[in-house]
DOTILUM-21950 format. One line per field, with one value per residue (C-alpha): x, y, z; residue in three letters. Coordinates in nm, 4 decimals, m for minus. Example, Ala and Ser with C-alpha at 12.3 -4.5 7.8 and 13.67 -1.06 7.14 Angstrom:
BEGIN
east = c(1.2300 1.3670) $
north = c(m0.4500 m0.1060) $
up = c(0.7800 0.7140) $
code = c(ALA SER) $
This chain:
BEGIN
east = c(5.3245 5.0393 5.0343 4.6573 4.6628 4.3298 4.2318 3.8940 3.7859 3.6019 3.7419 3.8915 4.0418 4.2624 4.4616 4.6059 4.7324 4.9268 5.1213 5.0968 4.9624 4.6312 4.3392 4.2002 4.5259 4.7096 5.0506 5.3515 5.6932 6.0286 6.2416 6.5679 6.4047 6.0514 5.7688 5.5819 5.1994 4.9849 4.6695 4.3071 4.0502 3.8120 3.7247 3.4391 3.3985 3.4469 3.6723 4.0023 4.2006 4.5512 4.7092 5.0955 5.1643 5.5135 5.5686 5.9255 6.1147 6.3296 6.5181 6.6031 6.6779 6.9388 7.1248 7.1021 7.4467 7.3405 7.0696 7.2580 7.1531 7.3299 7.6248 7.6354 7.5878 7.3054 6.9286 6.8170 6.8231 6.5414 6.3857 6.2799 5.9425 6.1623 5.9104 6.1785 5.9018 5.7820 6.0666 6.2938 6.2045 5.8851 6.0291 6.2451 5.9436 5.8120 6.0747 6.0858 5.7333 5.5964 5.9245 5.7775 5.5229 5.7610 5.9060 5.5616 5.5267 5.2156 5.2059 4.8256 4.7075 4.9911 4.7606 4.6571 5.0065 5.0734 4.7258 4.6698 4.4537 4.2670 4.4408 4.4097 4.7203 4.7029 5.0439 4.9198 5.2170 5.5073 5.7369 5.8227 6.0808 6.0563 5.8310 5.4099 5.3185 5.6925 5.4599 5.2422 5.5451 5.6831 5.3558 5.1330 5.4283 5.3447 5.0041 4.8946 4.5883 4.7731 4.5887 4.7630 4.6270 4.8296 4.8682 4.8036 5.0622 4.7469 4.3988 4.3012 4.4665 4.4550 4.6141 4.9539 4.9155 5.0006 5.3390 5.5705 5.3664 5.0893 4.9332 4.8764 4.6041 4.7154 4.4390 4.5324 4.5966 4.8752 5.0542 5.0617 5.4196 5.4942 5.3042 5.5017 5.8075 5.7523 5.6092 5.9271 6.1943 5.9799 5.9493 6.2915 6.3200 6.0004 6.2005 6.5502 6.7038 6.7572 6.7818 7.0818 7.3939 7.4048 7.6380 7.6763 7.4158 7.1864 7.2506 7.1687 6.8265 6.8036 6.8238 6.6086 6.3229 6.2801 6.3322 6.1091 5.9777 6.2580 6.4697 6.1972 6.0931 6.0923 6.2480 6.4729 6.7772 6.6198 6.5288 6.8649 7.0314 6.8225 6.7546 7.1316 7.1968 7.3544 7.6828 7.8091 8.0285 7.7189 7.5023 7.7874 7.7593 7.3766 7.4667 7.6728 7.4255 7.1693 7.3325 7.2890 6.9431 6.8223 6.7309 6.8731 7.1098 6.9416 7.1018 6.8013 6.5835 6.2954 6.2140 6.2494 6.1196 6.3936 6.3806 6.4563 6.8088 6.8905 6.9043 7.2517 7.3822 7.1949 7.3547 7.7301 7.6335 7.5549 7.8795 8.0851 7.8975 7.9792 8.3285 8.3914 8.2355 8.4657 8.8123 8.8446 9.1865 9.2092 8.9441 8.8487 8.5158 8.4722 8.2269 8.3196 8.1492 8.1627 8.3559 8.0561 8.1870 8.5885 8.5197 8.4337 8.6428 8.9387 8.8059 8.8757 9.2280 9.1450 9.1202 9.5312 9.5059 9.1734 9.1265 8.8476 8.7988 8.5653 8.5251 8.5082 8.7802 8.5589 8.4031 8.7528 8.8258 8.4881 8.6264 8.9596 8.8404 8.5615 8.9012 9.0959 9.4141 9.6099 9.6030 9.7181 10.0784 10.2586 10.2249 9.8105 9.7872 9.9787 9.6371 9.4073 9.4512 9.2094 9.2193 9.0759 8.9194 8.6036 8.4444 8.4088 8.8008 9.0878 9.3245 9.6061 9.5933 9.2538 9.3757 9.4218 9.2604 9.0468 8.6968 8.5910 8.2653 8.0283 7.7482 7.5067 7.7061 7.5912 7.2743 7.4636 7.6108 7.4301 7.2952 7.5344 7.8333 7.7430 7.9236 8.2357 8.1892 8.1436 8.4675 8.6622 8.5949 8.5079 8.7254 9.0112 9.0726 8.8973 8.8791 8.8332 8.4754 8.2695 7.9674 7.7034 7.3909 7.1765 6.8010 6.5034 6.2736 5.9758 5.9894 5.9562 5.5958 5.5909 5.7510 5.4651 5.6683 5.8258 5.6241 5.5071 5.7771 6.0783 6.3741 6.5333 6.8474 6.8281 7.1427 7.0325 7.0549 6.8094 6.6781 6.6318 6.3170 6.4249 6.4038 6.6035 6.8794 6.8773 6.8920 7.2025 7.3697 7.3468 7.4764 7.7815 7.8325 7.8405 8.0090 8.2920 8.3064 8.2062 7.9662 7.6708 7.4643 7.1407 7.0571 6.7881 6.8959 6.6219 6.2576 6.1262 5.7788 5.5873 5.4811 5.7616 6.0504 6.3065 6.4459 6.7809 6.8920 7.2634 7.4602 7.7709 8.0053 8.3264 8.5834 8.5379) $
north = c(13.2595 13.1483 13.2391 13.1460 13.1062 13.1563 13.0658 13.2062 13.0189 12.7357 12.3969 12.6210 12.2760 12.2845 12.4741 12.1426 11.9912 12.3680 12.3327 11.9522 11.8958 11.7174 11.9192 11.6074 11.5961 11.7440 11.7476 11.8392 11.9024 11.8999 12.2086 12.2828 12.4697 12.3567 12.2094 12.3171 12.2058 12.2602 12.2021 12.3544 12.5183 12.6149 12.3470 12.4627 12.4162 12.8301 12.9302 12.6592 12.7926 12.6399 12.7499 12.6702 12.7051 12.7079 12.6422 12.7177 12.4684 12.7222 12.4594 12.3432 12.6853 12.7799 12.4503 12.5049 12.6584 12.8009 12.9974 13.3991 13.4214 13.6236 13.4465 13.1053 13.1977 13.3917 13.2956 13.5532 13.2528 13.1140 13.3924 13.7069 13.8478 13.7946 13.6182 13.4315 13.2792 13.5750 13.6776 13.4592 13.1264 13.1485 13.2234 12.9171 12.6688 12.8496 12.7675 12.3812 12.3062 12.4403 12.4479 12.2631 12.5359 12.7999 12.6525 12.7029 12.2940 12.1099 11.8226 11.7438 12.0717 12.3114 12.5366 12.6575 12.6892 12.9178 13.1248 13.4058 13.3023 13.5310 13.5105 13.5995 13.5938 13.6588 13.7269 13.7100 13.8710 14.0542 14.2754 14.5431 14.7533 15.1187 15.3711 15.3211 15.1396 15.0091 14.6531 14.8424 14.9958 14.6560 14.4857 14.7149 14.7594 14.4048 14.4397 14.3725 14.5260 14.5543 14.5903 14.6780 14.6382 14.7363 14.4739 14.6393 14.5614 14.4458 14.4459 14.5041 14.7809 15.0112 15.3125 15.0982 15.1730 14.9220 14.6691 14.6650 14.3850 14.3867 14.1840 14.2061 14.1135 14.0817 14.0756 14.0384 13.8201 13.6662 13.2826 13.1620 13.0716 13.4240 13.4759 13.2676 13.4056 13.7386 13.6140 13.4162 13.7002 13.9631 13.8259 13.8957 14.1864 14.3678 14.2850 14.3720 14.0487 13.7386 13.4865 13.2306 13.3295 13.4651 13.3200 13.3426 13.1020 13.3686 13.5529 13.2719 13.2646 13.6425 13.5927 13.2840 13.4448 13.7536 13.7138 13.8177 14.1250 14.2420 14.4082 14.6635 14.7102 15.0757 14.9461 14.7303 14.8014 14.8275 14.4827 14.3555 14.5256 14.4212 13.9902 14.0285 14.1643 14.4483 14.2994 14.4952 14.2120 14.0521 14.3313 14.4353 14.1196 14.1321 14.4672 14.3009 14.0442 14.2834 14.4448 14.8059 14.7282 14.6636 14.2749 13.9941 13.7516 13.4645 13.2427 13.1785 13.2812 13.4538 13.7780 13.9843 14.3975 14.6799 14.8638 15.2206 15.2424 15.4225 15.7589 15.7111 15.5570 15.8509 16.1037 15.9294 15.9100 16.2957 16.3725 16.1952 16.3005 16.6794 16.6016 16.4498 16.7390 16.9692 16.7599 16.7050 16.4739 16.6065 16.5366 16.6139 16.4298 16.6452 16.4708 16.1326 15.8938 15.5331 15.6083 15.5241 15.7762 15.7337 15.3502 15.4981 15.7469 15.5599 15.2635 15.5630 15.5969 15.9229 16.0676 16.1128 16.2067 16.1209 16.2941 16.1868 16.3815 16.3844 16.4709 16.1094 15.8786 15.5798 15.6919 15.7070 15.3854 15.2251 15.4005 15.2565 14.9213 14.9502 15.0868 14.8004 15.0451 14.7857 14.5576 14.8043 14.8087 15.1572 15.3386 15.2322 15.3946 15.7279 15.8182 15.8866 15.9908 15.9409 16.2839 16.3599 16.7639 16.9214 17.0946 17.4248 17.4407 17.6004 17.3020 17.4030 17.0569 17.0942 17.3816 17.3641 17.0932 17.0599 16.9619 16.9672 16.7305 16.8397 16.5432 16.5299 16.7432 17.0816 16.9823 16.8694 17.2167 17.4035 17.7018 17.9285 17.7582 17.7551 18.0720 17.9058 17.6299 17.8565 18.0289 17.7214 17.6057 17.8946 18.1018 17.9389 17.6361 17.7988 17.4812 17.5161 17.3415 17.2214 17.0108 17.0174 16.7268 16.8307 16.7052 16.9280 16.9872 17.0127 16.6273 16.5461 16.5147 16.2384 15.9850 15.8299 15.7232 16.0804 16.2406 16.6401 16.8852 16.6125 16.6140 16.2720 16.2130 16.2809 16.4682 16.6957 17.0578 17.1688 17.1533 17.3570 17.4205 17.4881 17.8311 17.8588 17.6564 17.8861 18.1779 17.9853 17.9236 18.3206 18.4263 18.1535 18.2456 18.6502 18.6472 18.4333 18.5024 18.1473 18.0756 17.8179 17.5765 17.4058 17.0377 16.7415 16.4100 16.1372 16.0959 16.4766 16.5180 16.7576 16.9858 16.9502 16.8665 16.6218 16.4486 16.5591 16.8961 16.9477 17.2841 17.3019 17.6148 17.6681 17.9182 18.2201) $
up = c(7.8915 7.6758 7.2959 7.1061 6.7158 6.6170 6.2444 6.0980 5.7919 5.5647 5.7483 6.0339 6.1694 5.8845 6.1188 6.2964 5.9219 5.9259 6.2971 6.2503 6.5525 6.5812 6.7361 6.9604 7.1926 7.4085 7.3252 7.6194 7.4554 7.6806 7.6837 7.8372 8.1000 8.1340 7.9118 7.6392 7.5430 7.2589 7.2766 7.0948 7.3196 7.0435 6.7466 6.5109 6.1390 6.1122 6.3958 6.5307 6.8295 6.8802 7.2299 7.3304 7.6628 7.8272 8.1672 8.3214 8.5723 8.7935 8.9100 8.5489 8.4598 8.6586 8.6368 8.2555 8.1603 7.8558 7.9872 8.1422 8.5427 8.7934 9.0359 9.1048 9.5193 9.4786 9.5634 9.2695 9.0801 9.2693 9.3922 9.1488 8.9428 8.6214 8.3582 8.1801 7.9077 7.8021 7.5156 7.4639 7.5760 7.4304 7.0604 7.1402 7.2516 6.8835 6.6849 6.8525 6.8535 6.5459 6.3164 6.0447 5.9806 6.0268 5.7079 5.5259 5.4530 5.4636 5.2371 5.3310 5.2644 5.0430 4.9195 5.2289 5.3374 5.0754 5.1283 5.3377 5.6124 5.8523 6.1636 6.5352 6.7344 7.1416 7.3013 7.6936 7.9002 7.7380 7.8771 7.6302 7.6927 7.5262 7.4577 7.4860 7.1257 7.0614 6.9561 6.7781 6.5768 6.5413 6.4384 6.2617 5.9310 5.8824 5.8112 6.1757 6.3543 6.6901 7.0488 7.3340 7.6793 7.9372 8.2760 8.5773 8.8667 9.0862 8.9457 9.3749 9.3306 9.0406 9.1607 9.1911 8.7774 8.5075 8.4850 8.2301 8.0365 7.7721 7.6289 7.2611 6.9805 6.6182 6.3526 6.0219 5.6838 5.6027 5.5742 5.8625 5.8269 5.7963 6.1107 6.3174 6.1768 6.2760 6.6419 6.6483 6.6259 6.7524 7.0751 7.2246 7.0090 7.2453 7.5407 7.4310 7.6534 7.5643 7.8600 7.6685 7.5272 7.1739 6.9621 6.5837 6.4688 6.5410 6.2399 6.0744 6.2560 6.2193 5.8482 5.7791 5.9969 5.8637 5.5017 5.3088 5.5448 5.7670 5.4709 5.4761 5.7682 5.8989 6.2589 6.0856 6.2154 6.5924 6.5460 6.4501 6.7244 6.9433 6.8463 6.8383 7.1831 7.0590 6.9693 6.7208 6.5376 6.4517 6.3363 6.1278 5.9752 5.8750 5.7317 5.4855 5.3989 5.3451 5.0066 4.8750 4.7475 5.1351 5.0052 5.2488 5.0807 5.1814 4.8823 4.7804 4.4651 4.6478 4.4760 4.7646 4.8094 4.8113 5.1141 5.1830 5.2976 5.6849 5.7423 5.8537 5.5334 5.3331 5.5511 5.5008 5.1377 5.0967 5.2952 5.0804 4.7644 4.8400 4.9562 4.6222 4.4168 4.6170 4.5529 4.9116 5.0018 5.3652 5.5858 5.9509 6.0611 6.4171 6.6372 6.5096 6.7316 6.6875 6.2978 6.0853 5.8336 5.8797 5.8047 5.4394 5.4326 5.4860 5.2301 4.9709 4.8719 4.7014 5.0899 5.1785 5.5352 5.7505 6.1250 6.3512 6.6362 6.9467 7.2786 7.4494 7.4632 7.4656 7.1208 6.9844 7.1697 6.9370 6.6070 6.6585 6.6577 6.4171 6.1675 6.2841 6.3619 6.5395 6.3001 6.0622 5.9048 5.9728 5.6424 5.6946 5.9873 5.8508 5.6600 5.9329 6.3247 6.5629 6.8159 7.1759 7.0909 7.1299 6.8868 7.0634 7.1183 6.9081 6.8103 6.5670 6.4802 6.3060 6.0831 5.6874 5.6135 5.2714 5.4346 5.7834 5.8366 6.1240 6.0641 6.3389 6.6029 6.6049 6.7454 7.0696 7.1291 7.4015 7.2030 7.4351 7.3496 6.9203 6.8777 7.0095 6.7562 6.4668 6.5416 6.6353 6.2589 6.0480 6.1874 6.3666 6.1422 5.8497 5.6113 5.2385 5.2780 5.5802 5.5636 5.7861 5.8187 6.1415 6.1958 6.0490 6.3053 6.1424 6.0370 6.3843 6.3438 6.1112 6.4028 6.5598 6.8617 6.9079 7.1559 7.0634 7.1316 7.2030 7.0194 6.8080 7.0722 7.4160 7.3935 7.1573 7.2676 6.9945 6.6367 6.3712 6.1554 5.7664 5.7498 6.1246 5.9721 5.6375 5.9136 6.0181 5.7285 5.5881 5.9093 5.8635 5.5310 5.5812 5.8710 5.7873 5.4716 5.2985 4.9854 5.1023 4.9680 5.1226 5.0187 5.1500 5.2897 5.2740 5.1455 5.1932 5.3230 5.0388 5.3429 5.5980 5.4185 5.4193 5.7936 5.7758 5.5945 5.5124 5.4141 5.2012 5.3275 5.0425 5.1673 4.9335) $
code = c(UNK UNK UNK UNK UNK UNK UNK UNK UNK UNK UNK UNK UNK UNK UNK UNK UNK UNK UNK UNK UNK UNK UNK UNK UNK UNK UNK UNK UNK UNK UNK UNK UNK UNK UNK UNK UNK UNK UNK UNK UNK UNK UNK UNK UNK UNK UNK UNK UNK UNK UNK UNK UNK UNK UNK UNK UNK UNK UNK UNK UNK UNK UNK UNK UNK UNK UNK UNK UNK UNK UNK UNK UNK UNK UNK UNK UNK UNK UNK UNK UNK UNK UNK UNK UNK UNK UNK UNK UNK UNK UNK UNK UNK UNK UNK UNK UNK UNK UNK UNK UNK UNK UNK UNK UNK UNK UNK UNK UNK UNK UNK UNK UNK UNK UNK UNK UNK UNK UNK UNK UNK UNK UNK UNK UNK UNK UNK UNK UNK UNK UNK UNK UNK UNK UNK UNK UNK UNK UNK UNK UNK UNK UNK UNK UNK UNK UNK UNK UNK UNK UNK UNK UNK UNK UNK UNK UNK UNK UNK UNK UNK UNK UNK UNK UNK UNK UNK UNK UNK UNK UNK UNK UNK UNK UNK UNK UNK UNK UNK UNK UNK UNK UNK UNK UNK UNK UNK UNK UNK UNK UNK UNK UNK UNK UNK UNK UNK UNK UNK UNK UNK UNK UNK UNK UNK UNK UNK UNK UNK UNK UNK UNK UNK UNK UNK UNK UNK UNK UNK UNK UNK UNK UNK UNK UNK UNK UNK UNK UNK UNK UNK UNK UNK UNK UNK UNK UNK UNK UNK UNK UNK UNK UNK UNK UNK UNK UNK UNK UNK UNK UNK UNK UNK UNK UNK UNK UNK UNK UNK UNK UNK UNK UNK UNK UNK UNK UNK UNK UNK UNK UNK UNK UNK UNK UNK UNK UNK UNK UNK UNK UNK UNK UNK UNK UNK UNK UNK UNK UNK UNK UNK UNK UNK UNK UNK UNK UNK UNK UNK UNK UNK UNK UNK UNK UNK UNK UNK UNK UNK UNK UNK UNK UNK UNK UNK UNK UNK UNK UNK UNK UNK UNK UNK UNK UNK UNK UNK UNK UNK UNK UNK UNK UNK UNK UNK UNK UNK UNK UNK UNK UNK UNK UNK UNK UNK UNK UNK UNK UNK UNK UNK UNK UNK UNK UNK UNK UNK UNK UNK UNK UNK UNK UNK UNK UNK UNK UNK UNK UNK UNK UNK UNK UNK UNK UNK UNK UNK UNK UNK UNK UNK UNK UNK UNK UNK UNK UNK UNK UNK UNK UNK UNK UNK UNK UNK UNK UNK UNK UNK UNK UNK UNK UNK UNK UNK UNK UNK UNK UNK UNK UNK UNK UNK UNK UNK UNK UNK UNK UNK UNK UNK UNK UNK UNK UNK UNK UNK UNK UNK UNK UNK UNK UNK UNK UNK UNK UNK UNK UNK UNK UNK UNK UNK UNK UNK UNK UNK UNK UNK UNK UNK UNK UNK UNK UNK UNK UNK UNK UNK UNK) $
């Protein structure tokens, strides 16, 4: 993979006191798995290109233990298309070769370190794994003109179509420290693979890269989950550097930007809001996935006895460790139960409770089976309050990756506009014979409302 840095400027061969690396040479860099060279194919007082190129030794590559391959019998190792250097290897050759500008130091020319410069970046081959302008979402929050051109899979012959790679143009103004930064952990983060094993220290490098710009960053926690592999340990961890105010904790006294906070934490926020406004101690959260909102509900003592429910056992298997129940002493565990039922189901267990907690689960009823929901908890278990969050339709719009007409989740069923949901909720309410109030969750849109809507339903 080639990546060109391309500064456009007064004394554009500054550029070499920035990457300390001198214009006039070409230098060749040992990796664990190949070589990396830097080296300047354009030089003029107004324009200075600065090109690192990394070239991968198979060989050294699969003998290097660090780096994940397949079985140690197989030839895969040897033989495969996979284009190892264009994520994550690349972002390490970054990090290696050019880690004294990363850090923003230049002691020959600090001022320009600390200026904006007008930058060209050219990412030749990436593999991107998502949906068409996943870089461009990525990118272009970061002030970043992106291009994308897609790579055909053989220029001889176009109606094969185009590979998974692109290869990407960034135009903008910034540091180029910050630039690199960004390169540096975006890299993997387009692929969603990284090709060594990921082991703590990457939180560190998770933080120290994108301070300053990931803590608001509108894919933020995409990218974490992502540069992290996905290990949920780990991203739990960035989530409690990153405090309430969305800053990263970097222990340092950088002045950094509040971000918005998730969608998900507003929607656990409003649930537990109205659950406290209603004097709620006894709490079923049906449909409870992973636990996202058990986790706080059993942090507050005020909530005597907690029920999660859902329909998969592996869910239930995720919120039991994410609660650490085994680790639990006896009269712990007594507050909350963890239940295989469906939502659609009559389950004595579920019945007279204070609150039941339908967050982001109607939606995944087939619209045939919602009138077996509705009875199952209005009028089976017939809590003294149930709270429902479910996606507003109409918002959809506003997701430029979302194509027209799709819903949020692939297992959604459906989604309701505003006034279908208020449809809803005076049917609910009438029929069942509940009192209901309609709130907003998250930043509304003036014209199409707010993401996620949530209804309030108190037993009359």
């Amino acid at each position: 993979m080639l990546v060109t840095i391309t500064y456009i400027g007064p004394d554009a061969s500054d550029l070499g006191y920035l990457l300390h690396k001198k214009p006039g040479k070409v230098q060749p860099f040992d990796l664990n798995v190949g070589i990396a060279t830097v080296f300047y194919p354009e030089v003029t007082p107004k324009r200075c290109t600065a090109a690192l190129l990394v070239e991968v030794d198979a060989i050294d590559l699969v003998r290097n233990k660090h780096i994940r391959t397949g079985t140690q019998d197989s030839l895969d190792h040897y033989i495969n298309d996979r284009p190892y250097v264009s994520s994550s290897l690349m972002s390490v050759a970054l990090g290696k070769v050019f880690s004294t500008a990363m850090s923003g130091r230049c002691n020959e020319r600090p001022e320009l370190a600390a200026s904006p410069l007008q930058l060209v970046i050219q990412l030749s081959s990436v593999s991107v794994s998502g949906e068409p302008g996943f870089a461009t979402s990525l990118f272009e929050p970061l002030g970043w003109r992106v291009n994308e051109v897609p790579i055909p899979l053989d220029s001889k012959f176009p109606n094969w179509g185009d590979s998974a790679y692109v290869k990407i143009t960034l135009t903008g103004t910034m540091p180029l420290n910050d630039a690199l930064r960004q390169i540096y952990l975006l890299l993997p983060v387009m692929e969603d693979a990284k090709h060594y094993w990921v082991s703590d220290d990457e939180v560190e490098k998770l933080m120290r890269a994108g301070a300053g710009w990931l803590e608001t960053h509108p894919q933020r926690e995409i990218i974490i989950q992502r540069y992290l592999a996905h290990q949920r340990g780990m991203t739990e961890k960035v989530g409690f550097l990153i405090n309430e105010e969305g800053e990263i904790d970097t222990g340092e006294p950088a002045q950094l930007v509040p971000a918005r906070k998730a969608l998900r934490s507003l929607r656990v926020e409003a649930v537990l809001t109205a659950l406290d406004e209603v004097g709620a101690r006894r709490v079923v959260d049906m449909g409870c996935g992973e636990g996202a909102l058990l986790q706080k509900l059993f942090s507050d003592p005020t909530f005597s006895s907690i029920v999660g429910t859902d329909v998969s056992p592996h869910m239930l298997n995720r919120a039991e460790e994410r609660l650490g129940l085994r680790e639990l002493s006896d009269r712990q565990k007594e507050r909350v139960r963890l239940l295989q039922s469906s939502a659609t189901y009559l389950d004595d267990r579920l019945r007279d409770y204070d609150a039941v907690v339908l967050m982001e689960v109607v939606e995944h009823i087939e619209p045939e089976r919602l009138a077996a929901l509705e009875n199952s908890v209005f009028g089976y278990a017939q809590p003294k309050t149930v709270v429902v969050t479910t996606p507003n339709a109409e918002f959809n719009s506003l997701y430029p990756l979302l194509p027209s007409g799709s819903f949020r989740h692939p297992d959604h069923r459906f989604e309701w506009t505003r006034a279908e949901f208020d449809q809803w909720i005076v049917s609910i309410a009438s029929t069942y014979g509940y009192s209901a109030e309609r709130r907003s969750i998250g930043d509304a849109d003036e014209h199409l409302g707010p993401p996620t809507q949530m209804a309030i339903f108190r037993k009359a």
